[in-house]
C-alpha positions in Angstrom: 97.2 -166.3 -52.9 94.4 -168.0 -54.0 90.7 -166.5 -55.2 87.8 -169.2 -56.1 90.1 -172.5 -56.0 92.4 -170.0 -58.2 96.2 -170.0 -57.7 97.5 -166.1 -58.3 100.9 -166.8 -56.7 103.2 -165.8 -53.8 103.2 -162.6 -52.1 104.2 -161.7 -48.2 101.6 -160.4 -45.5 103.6 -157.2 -45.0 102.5 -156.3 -48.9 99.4 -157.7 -48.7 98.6 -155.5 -45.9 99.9 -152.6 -47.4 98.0 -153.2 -50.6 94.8 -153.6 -48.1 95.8 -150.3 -46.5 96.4 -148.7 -50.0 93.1 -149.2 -51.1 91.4 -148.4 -48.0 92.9 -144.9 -48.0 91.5 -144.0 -51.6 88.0 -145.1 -50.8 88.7 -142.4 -47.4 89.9 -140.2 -49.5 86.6 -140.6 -51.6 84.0 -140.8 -48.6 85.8 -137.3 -47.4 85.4 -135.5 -51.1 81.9 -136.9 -51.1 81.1 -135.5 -46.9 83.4 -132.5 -48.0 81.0 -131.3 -50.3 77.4 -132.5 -48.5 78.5 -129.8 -46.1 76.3 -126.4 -46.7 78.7 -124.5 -49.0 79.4 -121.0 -46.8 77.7 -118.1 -48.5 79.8 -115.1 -46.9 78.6 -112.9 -49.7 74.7 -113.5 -48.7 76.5 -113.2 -44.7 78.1 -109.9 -44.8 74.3 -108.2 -45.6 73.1 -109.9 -42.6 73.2 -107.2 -39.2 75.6 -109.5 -37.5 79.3 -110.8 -38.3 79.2 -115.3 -38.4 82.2 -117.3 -38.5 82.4 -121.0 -39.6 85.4 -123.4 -39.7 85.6 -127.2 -40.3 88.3 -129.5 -40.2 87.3 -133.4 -39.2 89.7 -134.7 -36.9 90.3 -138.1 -39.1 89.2 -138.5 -42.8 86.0 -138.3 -42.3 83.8 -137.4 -39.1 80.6 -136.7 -37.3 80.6 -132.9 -37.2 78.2 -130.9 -39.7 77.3 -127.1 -39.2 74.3 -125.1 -40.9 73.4 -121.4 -41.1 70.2 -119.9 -42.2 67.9 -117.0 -42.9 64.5 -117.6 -42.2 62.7 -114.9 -42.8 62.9 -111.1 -42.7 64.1 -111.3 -38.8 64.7 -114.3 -37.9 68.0 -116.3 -38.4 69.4 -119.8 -37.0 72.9 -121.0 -36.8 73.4 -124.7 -35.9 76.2 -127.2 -34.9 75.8 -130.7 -34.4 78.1 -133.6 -33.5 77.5 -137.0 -33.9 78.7 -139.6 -31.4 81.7 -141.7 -32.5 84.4 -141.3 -35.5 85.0 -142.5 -39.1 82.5 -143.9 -41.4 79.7 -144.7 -38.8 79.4 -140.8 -37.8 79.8 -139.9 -40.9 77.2 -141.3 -42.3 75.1 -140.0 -39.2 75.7 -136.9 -40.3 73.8 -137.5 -44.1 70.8 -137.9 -42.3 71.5 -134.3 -40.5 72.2 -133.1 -44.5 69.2 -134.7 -46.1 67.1 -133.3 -43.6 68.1 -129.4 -43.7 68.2 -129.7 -47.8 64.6 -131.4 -47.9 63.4 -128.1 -45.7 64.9 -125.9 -48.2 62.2 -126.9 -50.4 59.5 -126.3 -47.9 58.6 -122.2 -47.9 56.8 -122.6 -44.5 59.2 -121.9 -41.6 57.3 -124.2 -39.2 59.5 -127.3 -39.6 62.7 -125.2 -38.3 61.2 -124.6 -34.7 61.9 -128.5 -33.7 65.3 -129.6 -35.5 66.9 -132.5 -32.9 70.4 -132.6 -31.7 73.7 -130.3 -31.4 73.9 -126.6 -30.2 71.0 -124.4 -31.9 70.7 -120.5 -32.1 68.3 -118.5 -32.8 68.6 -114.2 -33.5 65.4 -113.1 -33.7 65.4 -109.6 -34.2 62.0 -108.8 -33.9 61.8 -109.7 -30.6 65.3 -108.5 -29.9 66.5 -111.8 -28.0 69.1 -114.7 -29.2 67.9 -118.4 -27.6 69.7 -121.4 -27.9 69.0 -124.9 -27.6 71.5 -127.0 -25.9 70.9 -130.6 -27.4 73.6 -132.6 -25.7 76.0 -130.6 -27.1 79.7 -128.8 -25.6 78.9 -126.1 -23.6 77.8 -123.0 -25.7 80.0 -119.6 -24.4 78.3 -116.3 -24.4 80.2 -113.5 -24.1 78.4 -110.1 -23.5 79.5 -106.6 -22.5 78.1 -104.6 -19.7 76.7 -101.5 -20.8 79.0 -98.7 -20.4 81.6 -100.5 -18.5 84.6 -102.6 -20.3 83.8 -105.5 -17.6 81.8 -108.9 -19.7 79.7 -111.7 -18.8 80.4 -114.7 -19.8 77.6 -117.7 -19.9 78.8 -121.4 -20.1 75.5 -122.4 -21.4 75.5 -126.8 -20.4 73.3 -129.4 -22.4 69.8 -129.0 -21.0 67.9 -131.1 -23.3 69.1 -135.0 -24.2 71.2 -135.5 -27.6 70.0 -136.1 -31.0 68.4 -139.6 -31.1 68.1 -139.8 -27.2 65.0 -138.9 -26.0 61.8 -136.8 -26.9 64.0 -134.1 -27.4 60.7 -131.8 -29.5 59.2 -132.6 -26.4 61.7 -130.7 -24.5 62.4 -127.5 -26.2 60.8 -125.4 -24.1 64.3 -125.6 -22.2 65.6 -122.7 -23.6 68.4 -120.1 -23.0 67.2 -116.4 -23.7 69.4 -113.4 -23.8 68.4 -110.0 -24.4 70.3 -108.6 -28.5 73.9 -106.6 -27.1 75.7 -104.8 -29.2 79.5 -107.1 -29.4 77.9 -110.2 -28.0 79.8 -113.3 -29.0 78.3 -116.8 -29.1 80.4 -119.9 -29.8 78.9 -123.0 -31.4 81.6 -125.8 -31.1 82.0 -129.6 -31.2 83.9 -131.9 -29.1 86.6 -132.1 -31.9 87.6 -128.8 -30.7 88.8 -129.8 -27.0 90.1 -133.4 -28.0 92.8 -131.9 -30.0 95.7 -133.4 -28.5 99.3 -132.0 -29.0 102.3 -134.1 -29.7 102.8 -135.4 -26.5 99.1 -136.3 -25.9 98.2 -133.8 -23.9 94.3 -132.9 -24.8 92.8 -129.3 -25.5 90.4 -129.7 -22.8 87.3 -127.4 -22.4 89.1 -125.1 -19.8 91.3 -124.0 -22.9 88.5 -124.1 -25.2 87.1 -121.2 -22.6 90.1 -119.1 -22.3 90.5 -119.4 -26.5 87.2 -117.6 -26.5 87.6 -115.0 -24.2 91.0 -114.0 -26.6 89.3 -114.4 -29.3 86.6 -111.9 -27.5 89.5 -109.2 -26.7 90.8 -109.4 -30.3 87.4 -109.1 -32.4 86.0 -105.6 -32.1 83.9 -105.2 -35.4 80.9 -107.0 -34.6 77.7 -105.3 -35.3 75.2 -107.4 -33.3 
């Protein structure tokens, strides 16, 4: 091994490349600490007083990923819930995905609610209960399910909502919001914000989670949670 015309002595390439592979996992296991906590910390005390039940779970497929969340009360009636998923893996989504952080952290500072009408990218929702509708922006995201109950029949609909606008860095997407999905405020509506992590789960023998699974995971996840309050 040599280092600047420096002779540091003999060592095989099977422990140089572990020593190279050492290393590299620590500074992984440093990038995820640092992404780990740039991720909006989940308030479920401020949560449970707002008039509807919200679920968040992360887990990034490899060390670290593309996929950041956020959840927000904007005023008196109005409240967003967000899910965004950068294109690729590793360090080069991940660090995607600080610019999604920076931005919703230098709004926080803002009191005017203006700048949250046009965020760009990833599956958007909006409960505005003044109005009494949820809409939801569908930025090149996985499909968005809606699940809503009939009045007084046990039958649902169910809404695959599909990407209608382009994906975050693609196009004049504030251009484009006007393509929006409304529905009407039902009492045990469910609306599912995920990212593509979700259906490429694979299982041990490759096989991958697919969207079709993704759908039918929902709907039993619909049939099992009764105490919503939306």
């Amino acid at each position: 091994m040599y280092n600047n015309s420096s002779f540091y002595g003999l060592a095989s390439l099977e422990d140089f490349m572990n020593r190279v592979a050492e290393v590299r996992e620590k500074d992984l296991e440093k990038a995820c600490f640092i992404q780990q906590n740039c991720l909006p910390k989940s308030n479920y005390k401020e949560y449970n007083s707002w008039p509807f039940k919200l679920g968040i779970w992360n887990k990034m497929a490899n060390a670290v990923g593309g996929d950041f969340y956020v959840s927000e009360k904007l005023s008196d009636s109005l409240y967003l819930t967000a899910s965004f998923d950068v294109s690729g893996k590793n360090v080069a989504a991940a660090l995607l995905t600080m610019t999604i952080a920076s931005f919703f952290s230098m709004i926080e500072l803002d009191s005017s609610n203006e700048k949250y009408k046009s965020p760009a990218g990833g599956a958007l929702c909006y409960v505005d209960l003044k109005k009494g509708i949820v809409e939801i922006q569908n930025c090149g995201h996985t499909n968005v399910y809606v699940f809503m109950p009939k009045e007084g029949s046990k039958s649902v609909k169910i809404f695959s909502l599909e990407p209608g606008l382009p994906p975050f860095g693609m196009g004049a997407v504030k251009d484009s919001l006007k393509s929006v999905y409304r529905f009407p405020i039902v009492k045990g509506s469910h609306i599912n914000l995920y990212s593509d992590g979700f259906t490429d789960m694979q299982s041990e023998n490759g096989i991958r989670f697919e969207d079709a699974r993704a759908k039918q995971f929902f709907m039993s996840l619909f049939s099992k949670v009764m105490d919503i309050r939306l």
